[in-house]
C-alpha positions as CSV (number, residue, x, y, z in Angstrom):
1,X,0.0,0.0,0.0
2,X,3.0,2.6,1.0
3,X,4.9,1.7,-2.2
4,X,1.8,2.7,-4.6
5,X,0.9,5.8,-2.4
6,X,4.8,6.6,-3.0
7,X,4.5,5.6,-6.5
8,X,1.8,7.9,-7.2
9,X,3.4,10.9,-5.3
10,X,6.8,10.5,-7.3
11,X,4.6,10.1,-11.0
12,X,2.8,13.2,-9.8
13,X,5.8,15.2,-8.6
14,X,7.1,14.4,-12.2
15,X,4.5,15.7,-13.8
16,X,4.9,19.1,-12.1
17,X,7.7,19.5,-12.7
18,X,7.5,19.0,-16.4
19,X,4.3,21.0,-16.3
20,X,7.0,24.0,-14.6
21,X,9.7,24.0,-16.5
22,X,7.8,24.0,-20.2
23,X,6.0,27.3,-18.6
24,X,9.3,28.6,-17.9
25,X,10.6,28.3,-22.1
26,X,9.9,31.1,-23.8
27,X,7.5,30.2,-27.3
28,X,9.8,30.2,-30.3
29,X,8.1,33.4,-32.0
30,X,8.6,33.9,-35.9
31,X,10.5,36.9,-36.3
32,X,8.7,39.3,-38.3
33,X,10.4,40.3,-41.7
34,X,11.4,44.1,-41.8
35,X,10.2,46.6,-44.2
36,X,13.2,46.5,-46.1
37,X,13.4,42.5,-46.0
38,X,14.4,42.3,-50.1
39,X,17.3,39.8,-50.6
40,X,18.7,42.4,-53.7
41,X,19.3,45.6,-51.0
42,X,21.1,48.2,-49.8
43,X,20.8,49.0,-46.3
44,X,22.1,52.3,-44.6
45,X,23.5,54.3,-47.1
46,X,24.1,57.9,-47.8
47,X,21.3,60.3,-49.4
48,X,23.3,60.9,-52.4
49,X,23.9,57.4,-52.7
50,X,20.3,57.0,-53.2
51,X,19.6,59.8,-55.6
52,X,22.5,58.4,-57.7
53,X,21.0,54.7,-57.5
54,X,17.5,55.3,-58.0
55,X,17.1,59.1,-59.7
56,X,14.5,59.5,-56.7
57,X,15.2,62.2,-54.2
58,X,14.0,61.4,-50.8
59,X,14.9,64.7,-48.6
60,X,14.7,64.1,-44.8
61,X,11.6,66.4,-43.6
62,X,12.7,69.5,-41.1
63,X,12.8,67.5,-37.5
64,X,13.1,63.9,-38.5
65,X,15.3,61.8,-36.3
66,X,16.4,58.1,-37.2
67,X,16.8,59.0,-40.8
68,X,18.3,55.9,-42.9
69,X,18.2,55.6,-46.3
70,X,18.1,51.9,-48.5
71,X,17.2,51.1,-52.1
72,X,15.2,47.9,-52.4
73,X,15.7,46.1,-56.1
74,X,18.8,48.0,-56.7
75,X,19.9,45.6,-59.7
76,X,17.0,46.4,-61.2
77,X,15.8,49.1,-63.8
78,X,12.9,50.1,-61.1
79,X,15.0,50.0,-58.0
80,X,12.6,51.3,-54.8
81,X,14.4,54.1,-52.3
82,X,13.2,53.5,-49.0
83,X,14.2,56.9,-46.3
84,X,13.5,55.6,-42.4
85,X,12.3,58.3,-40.2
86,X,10.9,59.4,-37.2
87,X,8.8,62.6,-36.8
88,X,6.6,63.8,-34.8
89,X,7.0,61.0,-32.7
90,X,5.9,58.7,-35.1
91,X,8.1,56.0,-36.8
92,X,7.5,55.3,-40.4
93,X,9.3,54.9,-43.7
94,X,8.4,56.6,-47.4
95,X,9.4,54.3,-50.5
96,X,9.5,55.6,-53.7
97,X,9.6,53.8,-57.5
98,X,9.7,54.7,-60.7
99,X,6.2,54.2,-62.4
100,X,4.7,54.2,-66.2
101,X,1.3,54.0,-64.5
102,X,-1.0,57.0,-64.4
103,X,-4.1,56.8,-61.7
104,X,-7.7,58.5,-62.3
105,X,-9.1,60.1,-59.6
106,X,-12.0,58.4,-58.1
107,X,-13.5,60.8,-56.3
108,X,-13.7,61.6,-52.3
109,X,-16.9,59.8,-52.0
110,X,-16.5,56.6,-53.7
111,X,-17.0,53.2,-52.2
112,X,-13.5,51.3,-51.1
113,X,-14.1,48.5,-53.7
114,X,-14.5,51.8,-56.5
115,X,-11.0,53.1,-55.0
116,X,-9.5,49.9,-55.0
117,X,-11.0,49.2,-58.9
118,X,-9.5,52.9,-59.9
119,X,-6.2,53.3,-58.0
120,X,-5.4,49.4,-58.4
121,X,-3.4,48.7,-55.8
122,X,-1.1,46.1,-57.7
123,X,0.7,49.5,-58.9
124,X,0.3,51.4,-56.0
125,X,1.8,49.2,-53.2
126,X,5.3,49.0,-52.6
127,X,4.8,49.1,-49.3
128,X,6.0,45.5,-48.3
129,X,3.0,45.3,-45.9
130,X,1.2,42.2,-47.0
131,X,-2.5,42.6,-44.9
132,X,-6.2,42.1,-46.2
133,X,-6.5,45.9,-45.7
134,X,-10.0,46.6,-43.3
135,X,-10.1,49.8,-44.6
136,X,-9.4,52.2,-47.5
137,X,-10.0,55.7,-48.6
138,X,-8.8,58.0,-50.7
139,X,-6.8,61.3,-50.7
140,X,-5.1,64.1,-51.3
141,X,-1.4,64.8,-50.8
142,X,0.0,68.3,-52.3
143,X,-2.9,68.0,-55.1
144,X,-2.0,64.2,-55.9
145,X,-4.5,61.7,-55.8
146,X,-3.8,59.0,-53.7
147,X,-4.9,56.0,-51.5
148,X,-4.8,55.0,-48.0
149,X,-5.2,50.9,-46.4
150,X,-5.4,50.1,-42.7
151,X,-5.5,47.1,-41.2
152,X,-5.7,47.5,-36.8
153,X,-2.3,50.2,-36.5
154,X,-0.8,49.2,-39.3
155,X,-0.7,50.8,-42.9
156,X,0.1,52.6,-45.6
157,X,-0.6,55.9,-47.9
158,X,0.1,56.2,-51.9
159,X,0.0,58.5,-54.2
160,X,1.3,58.7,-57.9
161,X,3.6,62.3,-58.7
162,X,3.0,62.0,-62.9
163,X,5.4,64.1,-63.9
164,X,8.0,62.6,-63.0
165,X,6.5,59.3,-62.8
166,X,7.3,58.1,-59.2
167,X,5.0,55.8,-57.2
168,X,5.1,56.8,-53.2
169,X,4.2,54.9,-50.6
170,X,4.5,56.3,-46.9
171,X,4.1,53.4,-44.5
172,X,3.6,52.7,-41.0
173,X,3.5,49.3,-38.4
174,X,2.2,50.7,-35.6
175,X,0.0,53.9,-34.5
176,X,-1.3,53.7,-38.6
177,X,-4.6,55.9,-38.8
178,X,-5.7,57.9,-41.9
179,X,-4.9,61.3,-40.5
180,X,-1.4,60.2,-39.5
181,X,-0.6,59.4,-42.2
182,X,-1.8,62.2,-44.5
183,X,-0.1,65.0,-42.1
184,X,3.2,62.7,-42.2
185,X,2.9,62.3,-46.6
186,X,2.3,66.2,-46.8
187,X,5.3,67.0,-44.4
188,X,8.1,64.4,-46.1
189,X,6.8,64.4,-50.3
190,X,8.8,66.9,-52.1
191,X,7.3,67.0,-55.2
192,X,10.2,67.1,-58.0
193,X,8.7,69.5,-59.8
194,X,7.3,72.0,-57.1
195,X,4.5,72.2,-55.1
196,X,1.3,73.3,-57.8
């Protein structure tokens, strides 16, 4: 009788102490690819570098901190600059690509399947942000039409500058909300060929 009594206690003294220590292992999380994950990259280099690589000038708005500059595709004949920033308090980055693509304004009012249908996001997003976006909207940075998809805090804004024929994207992975983002594209997009 003792010797199952002491059986039992041992098996169940086991058991807790498995039970412990596979609460004390941390979960092997995925680690979550960056914004800039592209195997053909390069990563922290100068501004100039960046106009001379891409043709895209990416100017660092008045007050940004964390500025970093990459181009994404850069053996390609549409590399993407990419500027890192911080302003305002809020962390985002603003790509930029060259585009043959010209958008047609869908109008303030129009439904989000409308805005997706017009503004196509297959030439819009170069964000690297690959959601089912909840939400989308359209519009207007320094006279451009342009785009806007949210999912929870993340997200991103787009727009199209035709004369020059660059596709922007201005993105962000946390604190993402429409108006965010549209006072953050109207402070960092320098238009190349002035403000109109």
């Amino acid at each position: 009788m003792v010797n199952k009594k002491i059986i039992t206690v041992l098996l169940l003294g086991l058991c807790i102490a498995a039970g412990i220590s596979a609460c004390g292992k941390p979960k092997q999380e995925k680690a979550e690819p960056t914004a800039a994950a592209v195997e053909d990259a390069l990563h922290n280099i100068t501004y100039e570098e960046v106009v001379e690589k891409t043709g895209i000038d990416l100017p660092a708005p008045e007050g940004a901190e964390n500025v970093s500059y990459h181009v994404l595709l850069a053996s390609t004949d549409k590399p993407i600059a990419e500027m890192d920033f911080t302003l305002d308090g809020q962390t985002a980055y603003l790509r930029a690509q060259s585009t043959d693509w010209v958008p047609s304004n869908p109008g303030i009012d129009a439904k989000p399947e409308e805005i997706a249908a017009v503004l196509d996001t297959e030439h819009l997003d170069i964000s690297g942000l690959n959601y089912n976006w909840s939400a989308m909207g359209t519009a207007d940075i320094k006279s451009r039409s342009g785009m806007f998809c949210l999912d929870k805090k993340t997200g991103f804004i787009a727009w199209v500058d035709i004369v020059p024929g660059f596709v922007y994207n201005l993105c962000m992975k946390d604190n993402a909300d429409s108006e965010t983002l549209m006072n953050l594209a109207e402070k960092v997009f320098v238009p190349m060929q002035g403000d109109n």
